[in-house]
N, C-alpha and C positions, 0 to 999 in steps of 0.2 A: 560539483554542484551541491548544494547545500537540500538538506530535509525541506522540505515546505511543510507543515502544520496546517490541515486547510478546516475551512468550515461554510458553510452554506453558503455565508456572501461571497468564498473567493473558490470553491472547488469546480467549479464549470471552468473557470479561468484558470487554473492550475492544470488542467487533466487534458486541455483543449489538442495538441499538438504532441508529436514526438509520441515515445515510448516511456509509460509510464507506469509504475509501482506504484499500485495503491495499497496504504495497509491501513486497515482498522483496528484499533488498539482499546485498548483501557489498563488504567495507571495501576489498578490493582490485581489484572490478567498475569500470572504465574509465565503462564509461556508468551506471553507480550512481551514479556520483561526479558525471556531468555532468547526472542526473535529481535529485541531492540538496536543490540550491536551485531548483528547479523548485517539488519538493514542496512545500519548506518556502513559498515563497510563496504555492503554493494552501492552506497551511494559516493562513496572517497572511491571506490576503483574502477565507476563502470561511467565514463562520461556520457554514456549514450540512454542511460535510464536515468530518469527523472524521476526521485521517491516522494510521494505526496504521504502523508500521514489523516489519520482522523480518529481523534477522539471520541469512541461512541457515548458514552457516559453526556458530554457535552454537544451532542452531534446526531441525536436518535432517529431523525426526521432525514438524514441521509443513512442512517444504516438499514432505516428502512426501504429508501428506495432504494438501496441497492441488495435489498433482499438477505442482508447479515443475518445471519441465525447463528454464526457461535467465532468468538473469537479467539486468536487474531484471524481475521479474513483478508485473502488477499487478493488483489482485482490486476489484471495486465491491461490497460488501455491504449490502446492504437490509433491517434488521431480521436481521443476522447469518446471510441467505443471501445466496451469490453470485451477483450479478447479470450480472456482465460478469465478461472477463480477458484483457487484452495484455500482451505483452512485448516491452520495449525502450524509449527512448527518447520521450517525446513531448513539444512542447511547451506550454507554461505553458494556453495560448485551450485545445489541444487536446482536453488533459488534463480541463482544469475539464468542457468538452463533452460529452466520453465520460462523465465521472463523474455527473453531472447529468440525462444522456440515458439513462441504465444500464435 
């Protein structure tokens, strides 16, 4: 499955169903950058999660709603409620764990 990029108009629609990885980023975030191919590998080896992305920089009005206070934040959603949420760093086993565990 491919990354989806979401932003206001399409993130209700993106998160709506299934198991989903939400991650909130920003392009000048040090450990966004060092979770970025993290991600993307859980999203090339896990068919069963679905990694949504969000640009907070471009996207403030959803990091608000979802209560962001420090990046990357990351959201588990289960039929487009939130199941889990950490923030920071994890890696590749971790990530899948928590997301799977949620």
């Amino acid at each position: 499955m491919a990354i989806v990029y979401a932003d206001s108009s399409n993130l209700d629609e993106n998160v709506k169903d299934g198991l989903v990885l939400l991650d909130f980023y920003a392009d000048w975030c040090g450990p966004c950058k060092m979770l970025g191919p993290v991600v993307e590998q859980v999203d090339s080896e896990n068919d069963d999660i679905k990694v949504v992305k969000v640009n907070v920089d471009e996207n403030i009005g959803l990091a608000q709603q979802y209560g962001v206070q420090g990046i990357p934040s990351l959201f588990v959603l289960k039929d487009g409620k939130v199941a889990a949420q950490k923030a920071g760093f994890m890696p590749k086993d971790a990530l899948v764990d928590w997301v799977k565990s949620a």
